[in-house]
N, C-alpha and C positions, 0 to 999 in steps of 0.2 A: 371482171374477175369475180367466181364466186367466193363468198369470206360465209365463213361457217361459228356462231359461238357455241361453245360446247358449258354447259352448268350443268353440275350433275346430269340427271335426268331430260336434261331441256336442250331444244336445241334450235337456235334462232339463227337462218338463214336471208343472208341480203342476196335476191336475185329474182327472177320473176316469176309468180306463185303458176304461170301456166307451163313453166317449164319444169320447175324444180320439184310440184306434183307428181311429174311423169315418174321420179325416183322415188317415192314413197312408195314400200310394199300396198299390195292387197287388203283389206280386211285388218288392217293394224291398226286404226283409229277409232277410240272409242266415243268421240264426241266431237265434233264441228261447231266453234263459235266464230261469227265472222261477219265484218262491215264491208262487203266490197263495195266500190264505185255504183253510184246512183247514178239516175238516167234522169240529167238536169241539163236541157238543151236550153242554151242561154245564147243571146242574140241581140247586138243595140237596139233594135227594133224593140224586141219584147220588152226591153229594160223603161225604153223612152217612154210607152206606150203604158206602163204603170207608176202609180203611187209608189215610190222605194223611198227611203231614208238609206242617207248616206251609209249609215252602219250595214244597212242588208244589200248594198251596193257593193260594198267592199266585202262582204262576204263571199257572195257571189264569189269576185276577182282572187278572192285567197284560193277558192276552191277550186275555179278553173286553173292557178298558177299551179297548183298542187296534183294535180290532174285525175281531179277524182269526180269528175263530172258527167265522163263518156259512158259510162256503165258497164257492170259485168261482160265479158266476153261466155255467153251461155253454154259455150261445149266444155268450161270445167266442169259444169255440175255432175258429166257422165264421170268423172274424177273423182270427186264427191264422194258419190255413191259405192266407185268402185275402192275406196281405203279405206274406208268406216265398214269395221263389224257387221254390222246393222245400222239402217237408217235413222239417223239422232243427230241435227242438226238446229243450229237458231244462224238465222241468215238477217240481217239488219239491211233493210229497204227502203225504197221511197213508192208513193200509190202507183206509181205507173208500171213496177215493176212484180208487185203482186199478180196478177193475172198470170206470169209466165212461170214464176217458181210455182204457184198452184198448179196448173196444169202439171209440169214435168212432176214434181211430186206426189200429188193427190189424184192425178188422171192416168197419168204415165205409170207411179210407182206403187201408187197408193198408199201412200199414208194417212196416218190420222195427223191432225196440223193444228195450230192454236194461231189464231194473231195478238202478238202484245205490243200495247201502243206505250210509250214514251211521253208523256202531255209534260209541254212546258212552259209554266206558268210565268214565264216572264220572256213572250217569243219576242222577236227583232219585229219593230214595225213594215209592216208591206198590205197595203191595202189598194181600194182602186178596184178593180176587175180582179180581184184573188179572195180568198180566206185567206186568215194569219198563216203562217208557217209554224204550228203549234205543235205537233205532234211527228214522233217516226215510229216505222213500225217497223216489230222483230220477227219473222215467220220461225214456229218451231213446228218441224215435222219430224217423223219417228214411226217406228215399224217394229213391231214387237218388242220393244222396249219400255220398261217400268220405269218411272219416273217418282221423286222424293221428295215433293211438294207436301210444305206444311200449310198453317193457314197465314202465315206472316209471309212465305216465300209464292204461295199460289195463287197468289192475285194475277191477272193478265194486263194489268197498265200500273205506271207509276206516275206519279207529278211531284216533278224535281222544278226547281229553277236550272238554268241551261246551265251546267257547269263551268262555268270561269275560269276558275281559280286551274283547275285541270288541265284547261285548256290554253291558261298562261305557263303552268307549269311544264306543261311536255308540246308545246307547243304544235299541238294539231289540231287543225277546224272544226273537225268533225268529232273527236274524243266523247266518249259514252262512257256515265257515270260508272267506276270500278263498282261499287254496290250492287248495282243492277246484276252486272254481270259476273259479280260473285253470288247474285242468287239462282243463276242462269245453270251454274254451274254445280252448284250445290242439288238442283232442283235432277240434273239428268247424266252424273256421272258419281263415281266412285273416288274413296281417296287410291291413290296408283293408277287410275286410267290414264291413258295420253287424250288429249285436248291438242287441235287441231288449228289454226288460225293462219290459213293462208294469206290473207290481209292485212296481218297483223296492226299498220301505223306506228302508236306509237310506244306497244306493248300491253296498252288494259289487258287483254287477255291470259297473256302470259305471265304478266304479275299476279291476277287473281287466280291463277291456277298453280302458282305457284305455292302461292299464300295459304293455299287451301288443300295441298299434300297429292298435287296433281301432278303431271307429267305435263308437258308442251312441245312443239313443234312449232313454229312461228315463221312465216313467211314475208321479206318486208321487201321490195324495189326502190324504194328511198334511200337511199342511205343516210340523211340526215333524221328520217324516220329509224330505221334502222339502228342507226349510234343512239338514239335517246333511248329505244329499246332494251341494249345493250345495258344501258345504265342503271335505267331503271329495274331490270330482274336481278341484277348485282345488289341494289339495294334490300329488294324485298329479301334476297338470298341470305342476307348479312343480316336479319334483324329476324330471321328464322329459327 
């Protein structure tokens, strides 16, 4: 069943972002923030066959339970493009998957694009035949669009320790620091634009857009993702 929350301005939907896309107008979106599914093909073999500590084993296992491993399905992007204003997006990926949003983007649509990396200074050990798992990156692309970068907010990397506490508190695996992505936000939209978060998890976006005199749309297939969602822009709402 689809369940729909209504807040003000906001409006956070539990159902699947390649369906519930298709009802969103044309051109009515003015900014795209979004962590879809990464493209982390995990296999006993690969696992045995590396140095892992137990912690980035069990990581692994949360993420595959969580099912955010199999990666974007690529025909929403033509979605994307078609509700957004103008092209103005930050899409949060893993390396294997750059190659194909650059293409469709910068080959296909032409954008101008930025990559900003995420460095974390206290990554989960995995070594053996790897590099650490140090870093994620955020692709922002954009298309006659001005952007509002200071010198505090226009940096293209940050180095955070992996957010924890966050990530005990809304419990999702994956949770990206609200910081970040209040600067994300602040740097390529207006206070009244709507902001976009088909992937929503576990709300980061929709709270800091909320916070920050934004509109949202919010898209979650979780439903336990979804209910923290739910709670969490309640909260932000009430302290507004």
């Amino acid at each position: 069943m689809r369940r729909v929350i209504l807040i003000k301005t906001y409006r956070i939907i539990h159902g699947d972002a390649y369906q519930e896309i298709k009802k969103i107008p044309d051109s009515s979106i003015d900014l795209i923030l979004t962590d879809p599914p990464y493209d982390i093909p995990i296999s006993k073999k690969k696992i045995e066959g590396t140095a892992m500590t137990k912690s980035y084993m069990s990581l692994m296992q949360e993420l595959t339970n969580a099912g955010i491993t199999n990666s974007i399905n690529y025909d929403i992007l033509n979605d994307f493009v078609r509700v957004m204003k103008t092209i103005n997006i930050y899409i949060w990926c893993n390396k294997k998957q750059i190659p194909y949003y650059l293409d469709f983007f910068v080959n296909k649509h032409m954008c101008k694009y930025e990559i900003l990396v995420w460095i974390k200074s206290n990554p989960i050990p995995c070594y053996g035949n790897n590099y650490l798992n140090d870093k994620e990156y955020c692709l922002y692309f954009r298309k006659n669009k001005k952007i509002h970068t200071t010198y505090d907010s226009g940096h293209t990397y940050w180095i955070t320790p992996t957010n924890k506490k966050d990530k005990k508190m809304y419990g999702h695996p994956t949770i990206k620091p609200q910081a970040i992505i209040e600067d994300l936000i602040l740097n390529s939209s207006d206070i009244g634009d709507i902001v976009f978060d088909p992937f929503l998890g576990s709300g980061t976006t929709a709270a800091a857009s909320l916070k920050l005199g934004r509109r949202c749309i919010g898209i979650e297939s979780n439903l336990n993702y979804y209910s923290i969602s739910e709670k969490r822009v309640a909260q932000v709402e009430l302290m507004n």
